[in-house]
C-alpha positions in Angstrom: 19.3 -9.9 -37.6 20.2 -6.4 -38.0 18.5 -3.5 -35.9 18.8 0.0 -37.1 18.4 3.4 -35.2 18.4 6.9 -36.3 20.0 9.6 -34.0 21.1 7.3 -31.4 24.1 7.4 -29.0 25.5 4.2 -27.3 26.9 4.8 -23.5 30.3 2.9 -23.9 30.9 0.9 -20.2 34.7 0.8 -21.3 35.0 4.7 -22.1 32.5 5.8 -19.9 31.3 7.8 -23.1 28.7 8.9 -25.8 29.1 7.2 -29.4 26.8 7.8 -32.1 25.5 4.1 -33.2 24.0 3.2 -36.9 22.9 -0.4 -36.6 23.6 -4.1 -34.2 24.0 -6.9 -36.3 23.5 -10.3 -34.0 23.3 -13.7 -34.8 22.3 -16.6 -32.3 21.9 -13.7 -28.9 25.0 -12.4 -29.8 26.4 -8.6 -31.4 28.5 -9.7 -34.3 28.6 -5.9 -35.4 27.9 -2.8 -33.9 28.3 0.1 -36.8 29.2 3.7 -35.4 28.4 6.8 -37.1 31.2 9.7 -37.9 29.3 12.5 -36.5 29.6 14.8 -33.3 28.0 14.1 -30.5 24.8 16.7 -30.8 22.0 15.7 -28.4 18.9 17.2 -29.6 15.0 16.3 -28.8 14.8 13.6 -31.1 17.6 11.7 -29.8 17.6 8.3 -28.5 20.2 6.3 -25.6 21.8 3.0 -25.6 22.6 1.2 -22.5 23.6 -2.4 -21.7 21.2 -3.6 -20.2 21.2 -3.4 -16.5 21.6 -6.2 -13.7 20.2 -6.4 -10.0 22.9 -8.3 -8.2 20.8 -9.1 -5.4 17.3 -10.0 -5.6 15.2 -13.0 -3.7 13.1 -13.7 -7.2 11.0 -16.4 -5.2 9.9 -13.7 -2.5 6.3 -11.5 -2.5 6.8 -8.3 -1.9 4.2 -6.7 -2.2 2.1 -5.8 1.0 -1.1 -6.4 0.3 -0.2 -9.9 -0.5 2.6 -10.8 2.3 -0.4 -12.0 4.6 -1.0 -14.7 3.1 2.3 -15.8 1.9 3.2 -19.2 2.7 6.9 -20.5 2.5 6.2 -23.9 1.5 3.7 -22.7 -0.8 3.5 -25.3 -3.7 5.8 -24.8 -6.7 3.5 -23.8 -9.0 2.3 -21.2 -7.1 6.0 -19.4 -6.6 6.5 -19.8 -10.4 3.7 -17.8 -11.3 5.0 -14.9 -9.2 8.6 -15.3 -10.1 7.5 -15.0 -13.1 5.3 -12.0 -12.6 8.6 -10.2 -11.1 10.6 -11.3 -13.8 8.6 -9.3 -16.0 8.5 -6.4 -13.2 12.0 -6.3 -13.6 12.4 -6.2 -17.7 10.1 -3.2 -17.8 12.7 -1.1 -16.1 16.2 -2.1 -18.6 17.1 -4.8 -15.9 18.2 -8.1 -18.4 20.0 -9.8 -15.8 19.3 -11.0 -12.5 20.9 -12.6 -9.6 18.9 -14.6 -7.1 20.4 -14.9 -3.8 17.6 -17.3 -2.7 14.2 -17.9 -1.0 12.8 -20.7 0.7 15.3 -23.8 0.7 15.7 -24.7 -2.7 12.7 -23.5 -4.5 14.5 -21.1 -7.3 16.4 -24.2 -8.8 12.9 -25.9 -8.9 11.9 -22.6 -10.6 14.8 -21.9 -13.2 14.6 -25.5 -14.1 10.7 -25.1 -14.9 11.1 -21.4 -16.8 13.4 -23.5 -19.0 11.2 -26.5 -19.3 8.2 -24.6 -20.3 10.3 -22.7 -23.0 10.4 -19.4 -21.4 13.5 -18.2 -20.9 14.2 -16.1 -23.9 11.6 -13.7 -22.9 12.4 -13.2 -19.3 15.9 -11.7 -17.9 19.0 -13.9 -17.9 18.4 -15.9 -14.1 21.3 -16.3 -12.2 20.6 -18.0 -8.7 22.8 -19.2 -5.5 19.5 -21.7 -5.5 19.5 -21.1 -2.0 21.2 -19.5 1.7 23.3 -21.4 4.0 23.6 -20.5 7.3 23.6 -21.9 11.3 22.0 -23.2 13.7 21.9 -19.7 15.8 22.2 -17.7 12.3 20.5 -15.7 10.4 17.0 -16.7 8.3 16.9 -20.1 9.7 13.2 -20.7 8.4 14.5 -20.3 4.8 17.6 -21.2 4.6 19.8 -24.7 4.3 21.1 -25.1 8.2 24.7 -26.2 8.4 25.4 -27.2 12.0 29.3 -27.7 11.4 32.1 -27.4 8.9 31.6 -30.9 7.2 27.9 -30.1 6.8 29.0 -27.1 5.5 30.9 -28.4 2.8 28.3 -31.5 2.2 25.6 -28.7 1.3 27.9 -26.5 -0.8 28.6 -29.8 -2.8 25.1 -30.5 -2.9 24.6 -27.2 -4.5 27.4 -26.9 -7.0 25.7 -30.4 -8.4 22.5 -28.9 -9.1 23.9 -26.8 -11.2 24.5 -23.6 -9.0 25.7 -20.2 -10.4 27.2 -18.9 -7.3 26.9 -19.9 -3.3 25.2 -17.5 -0.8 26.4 -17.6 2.9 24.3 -15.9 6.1 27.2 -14.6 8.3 25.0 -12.6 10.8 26.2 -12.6 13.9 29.3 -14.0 12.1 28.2 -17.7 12.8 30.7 -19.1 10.3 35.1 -18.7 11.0 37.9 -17.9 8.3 38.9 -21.4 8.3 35.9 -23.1 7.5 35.1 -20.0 4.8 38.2 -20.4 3.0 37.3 -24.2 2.7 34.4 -23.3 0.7 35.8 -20.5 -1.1 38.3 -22.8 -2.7 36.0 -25.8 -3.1 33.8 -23.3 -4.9 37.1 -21.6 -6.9 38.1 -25.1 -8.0 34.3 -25.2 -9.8 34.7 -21.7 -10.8 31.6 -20.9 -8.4 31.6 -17.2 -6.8 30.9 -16.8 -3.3 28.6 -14.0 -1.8 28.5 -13.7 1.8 25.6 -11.5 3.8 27.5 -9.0 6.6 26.3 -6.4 8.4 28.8 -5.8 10.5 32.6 -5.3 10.8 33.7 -8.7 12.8 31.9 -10.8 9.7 33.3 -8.5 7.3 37.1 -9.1 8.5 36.2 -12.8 8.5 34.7 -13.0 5.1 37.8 -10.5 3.8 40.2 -12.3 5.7 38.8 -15.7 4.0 38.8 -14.0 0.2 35.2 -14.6 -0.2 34.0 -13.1 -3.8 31.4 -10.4 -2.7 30.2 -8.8 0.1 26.8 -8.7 0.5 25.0 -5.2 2.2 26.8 -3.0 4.2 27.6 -2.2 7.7 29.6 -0.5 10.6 33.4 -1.5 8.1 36.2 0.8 9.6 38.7 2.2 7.2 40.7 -0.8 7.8 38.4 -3.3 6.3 37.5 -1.1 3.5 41.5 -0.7 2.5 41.3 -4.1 2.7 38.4 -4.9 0.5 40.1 -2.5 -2.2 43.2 -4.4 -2.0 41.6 -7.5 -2.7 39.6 -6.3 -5.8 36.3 -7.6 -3.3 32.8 -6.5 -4.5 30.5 -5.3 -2.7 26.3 -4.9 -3.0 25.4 -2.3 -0.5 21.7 -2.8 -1.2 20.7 0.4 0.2 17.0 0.9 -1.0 16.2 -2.2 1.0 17.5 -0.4 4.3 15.8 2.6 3.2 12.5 0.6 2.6 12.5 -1.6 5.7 12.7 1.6 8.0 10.4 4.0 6.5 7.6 1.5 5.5 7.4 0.2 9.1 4.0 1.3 9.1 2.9 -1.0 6.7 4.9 -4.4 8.0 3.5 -3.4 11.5 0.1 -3.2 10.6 1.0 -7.0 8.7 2.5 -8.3 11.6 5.8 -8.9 9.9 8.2 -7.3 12.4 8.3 -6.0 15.9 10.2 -3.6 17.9 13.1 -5.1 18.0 13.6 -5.9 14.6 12.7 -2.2 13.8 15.8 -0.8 15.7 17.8 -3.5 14.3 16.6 -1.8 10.8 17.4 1.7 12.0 20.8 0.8 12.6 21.2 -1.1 9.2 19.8 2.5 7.5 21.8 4.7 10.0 25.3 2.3 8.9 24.3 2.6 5.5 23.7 6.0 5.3 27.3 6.3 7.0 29.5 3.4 5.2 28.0 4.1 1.2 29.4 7.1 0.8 33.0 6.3 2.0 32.3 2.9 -0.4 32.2 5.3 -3.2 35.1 7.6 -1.8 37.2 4.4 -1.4 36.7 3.6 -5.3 35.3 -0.1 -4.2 34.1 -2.3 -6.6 30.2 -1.7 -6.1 27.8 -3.6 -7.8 24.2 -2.8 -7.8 21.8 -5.0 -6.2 18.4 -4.1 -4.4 17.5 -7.1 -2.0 13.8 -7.1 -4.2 11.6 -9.2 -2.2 11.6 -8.3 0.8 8.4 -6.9 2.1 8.4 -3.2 0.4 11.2 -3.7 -2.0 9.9 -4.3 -5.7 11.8 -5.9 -8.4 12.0 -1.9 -10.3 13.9 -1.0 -7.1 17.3 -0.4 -8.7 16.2 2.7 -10.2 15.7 4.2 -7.2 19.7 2.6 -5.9 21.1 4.1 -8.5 19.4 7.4 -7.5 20.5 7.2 -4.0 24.3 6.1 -5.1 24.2 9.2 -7.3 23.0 11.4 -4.1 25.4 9.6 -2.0 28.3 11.0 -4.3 28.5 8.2 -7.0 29.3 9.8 -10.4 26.0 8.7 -13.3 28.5 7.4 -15.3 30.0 5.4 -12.4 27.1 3.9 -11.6 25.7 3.3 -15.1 29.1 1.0 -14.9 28.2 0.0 -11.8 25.0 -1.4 -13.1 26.1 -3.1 -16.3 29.7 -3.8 -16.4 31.2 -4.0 -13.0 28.0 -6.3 -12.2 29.1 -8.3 -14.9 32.9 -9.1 -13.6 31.0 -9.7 -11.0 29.2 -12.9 -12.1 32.3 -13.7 -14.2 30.8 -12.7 -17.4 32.8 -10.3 -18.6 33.0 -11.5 -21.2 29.7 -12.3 -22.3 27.6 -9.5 -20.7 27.8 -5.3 -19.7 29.7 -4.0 -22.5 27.6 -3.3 -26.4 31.0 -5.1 -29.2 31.1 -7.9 -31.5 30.9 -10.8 -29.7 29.0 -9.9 -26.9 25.0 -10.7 -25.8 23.2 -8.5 -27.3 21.7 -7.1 -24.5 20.5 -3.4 -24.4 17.9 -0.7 -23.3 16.9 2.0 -25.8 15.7 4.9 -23.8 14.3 8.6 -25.0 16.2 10.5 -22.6 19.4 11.0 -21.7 20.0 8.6 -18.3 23.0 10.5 -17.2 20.3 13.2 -16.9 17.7 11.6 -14.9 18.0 7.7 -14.4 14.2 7.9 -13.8 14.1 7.6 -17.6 14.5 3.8 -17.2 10.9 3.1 -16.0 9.5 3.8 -19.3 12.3 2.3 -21.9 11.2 2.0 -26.3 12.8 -1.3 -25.9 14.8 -3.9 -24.3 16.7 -6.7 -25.5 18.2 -9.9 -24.3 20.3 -12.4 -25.8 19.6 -11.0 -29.1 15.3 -10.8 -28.2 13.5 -8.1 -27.8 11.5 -8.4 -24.6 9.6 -5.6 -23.7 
C-alpha cells in the first residue's frame, strides 16, 4: 500500500527532529519505505505532522471510569459485559493518536478473557495494539486485594507468575504497597520472568519498596513516590523505567467531590491521595532533572481518569520541566524499549509497524492538537 502526503513533516524519535516526508510504503502492517523530500523545513498553514503513534504504559483497560457509571460497577460482572466497555475505551483511546496500550490489570484475570475474545471476534486490527500483565499480584495484607491474584508466600508467588507466563502474558505486574514482597523473593521472579523474556512492572509509592524493587532489578517502576536522590542515582544506573502516572494523582485528589458523593473513598483514603499528589508534584520533576527513563502511562480507569488522559500527562511533564521533544520520545519510543519492541514499534523506518498519527498542527506547539488527529494508523490500518 502506499500513502502519500503533501506538505508534511515526520517528528523523527531517533533525531528528535523535523523531516519533510513524500509517501509510506507498507506491506503486511509494516513500513517497507518511508520516502523524504529535499526541501527545507518551512512550516506554513497548510502543513501537516507525523508522529508515531503514541502508547499509554499504564492503563486498567477492564476498569469504568467514568462517574456516572462507577455505581453500578460490579467486579465480577460477566465477561461480556467488560468486553463491551473495553472495547468502548479502546476506541476512547485511538481517537487521541494512542496505538498502543499496556494493561496492567483489573479484576483477577478478566483482560486475558478479554484479549483472547477481541481476537476471536476478528477485532483486533481496528483497535490499539493490547498489551496486558492479564492481571496484579499482591499479598495477603497488600494492596488491591479484591482484584488482584493473592500470593500468601514465595512458592505461591512463583506458582502464579508461572500460571501467567502460560497464558500467554506480555509482562507481570506486582502490588508492593506497603512493600509486602522482599528482594529475594523479587529477584526469583524477575529472573524466572527474564528467562521467558517477560518484563516485570512493580507498583511503589514509596522509597522502602522502591530500594527493594531497585535492589531486585525489577524492569519498571510503576508511579512515583517519596525516592531520595539515592534511589533515583540508582534507578539511572540501572537503565530502570519508570511510569510516574501523574494525571491519576492529579485526578484522584481534585475530583474528590465526585468519588465522595459515589461512595468510592473516605477520609482516609483522601489524605493517602494528597500525599501521592504532594510526592508527585515533588519527585517528577527531579525524575526529569535526573534524565530517567520515563515512560508515559496514565493509570486510565480509575474513577476520574479516562483512557484520553495522556494528553493531559504529557502536558503536565512539559510544565513539570520535560522538554516536548522529550516527551514526544517519551511517549513513542522510550515506551517502546520499554515493552521490548524496539524494534518493532515508536520509531517511522523500513521495517517498522506502520504505526502513525497525522495531526494539523504542530504538537511541539500545543500537544492538545492530539484530541482531534486527520488520521491514525496501526499495523499498517487506518483506524480512526
Amino acid at each position: 500500500m502506499i500513502k502519500k502526503y503533501k506538505n508534511a513533516f515526520l517528528f523523527d524519535t531517533e533525531e528528535l527532529n523535523w523531516k519533510p516526508v513524500n509517501k509510506f510504503e507498507f506491506n503486511n502492517g509494516k513500513f517497507s519505505s518511508v520516502i523524504f523530500e529535499n526541501n527545507t523545513i518551512d512550516f506554513n498553514k497548510k502543513s501537516i505532522f507525523i508522529v508515531p503513534g503514541l502508547t499509554d504504559a499504564h492503563l486498567h483497560i477492564t476498569e469504568e471510569y467514568r462517574t456516572e457509571k462507577i455505581e453500578s460497577y460490579k467486579l465480577e460482572e460477566s465477561l461480556e459485559k467488560t468486553f463491551n466497555r473495553v472495547i468502548l475505551n479502546l476506541a476512547e483511546a485511538k481517537q487521541c493518536g494512542i496505538t498502543t496500550i499496556r494493561d496492567l490489570g483489573g479484576f483477577k484475570t478478566k483482560s486475558i478473557e478479554v484479549l483472547k475474545l477481541i481476537k476471536k471476534r476478528g477485532l483486533s486490527e481496528s483497535l490499539p495494539r493490547f498489551i496486558t500483565s492479564g492481571a496484579m499480584i499482591s499479598r495477603t495484607n497488600g494492596h488491591a486485594l479484591n482484584r488482584s491474584i493473592v500470593a500468601a508466600d514465595t512458592s505461591a508467588l512463583i506458582e502464579e507468575v508461572e500460571k501467567l507466563i502460560a497464558e500467554g502474558v506480555d509482562c507481570i505486574k506486582l502490588l508492593n504497597d506497603p512493600y509486602v514482597f522482599h528482594k529475594e523473593e523479587l529477584e526469583k521472579v524477575v529472573d524466572l520472568c527474564n528467562a521467558y523474556n517477560i518484563k516485570t512492572s512493580i507498583h511503589v509509592f514509596n522509597e522502602k519498596a522502591a530500594k527493594i524493587a531497585v535492589d531486585a532489578n525489577v524492569h519498571c517502576l510503576e508511579h512515583a513516590g517519596d525516592y531520595t536522590d539515592k534511589t533515583i542515582s540508582a534507578i539511572k544506573q540501572k537503565g530502570i523505567f519508570i511510569v510516574p502516572t501523574f494525571i491519576a494523582s492529579f485526578d484522584t485528589l481534585l475530583d474528590q467531590s465526585i468519588n465522595q458523593a459515589n461512595d468510592l473513598f473516605d477520609d482516609a483514603d483522601f489524605q493517602l491521595f494528597k500525599k501521592w499528589f504532594q510526592d508527585e508534584c515533588y519527585i517528577v520533576p527531579k525524575l526529569i532533572e535526573a534524565d530517567l527513563k520515563i515512560v508515559l502511562g496514565t493509570d486510565a480507569g480509575f474513577p476520574g481518569t479516562n483512557f484520553q488522559s495522556l494528553i493531559r500527562e504529557m502536558n503536565a511533564l512539559r510544565f513539570f520541566g520535560m522538554k516536548p521533544k522529550k516527551i514526544i520520545e517519551s511517549a513513542t519510543k522510550i515506551s517502546a524499549e520499554m515493552l521490548g519492541l524496539e524494534n518493532e514499534i515508536g520509531v517511522i523506518k523500513k521495517g517498522y509497524s506502520a504505526d502513525y498519527v497525522v495531526l494539523r498542527d504542530n504538537p511541539l506547539k500545543s500537544f492538545n492538537t492530539f484530541y482531534d488527529p486527520l488520521e491514525v494508523w496501526c499495523k499498517g490500518k487506518q483506524i480512526v
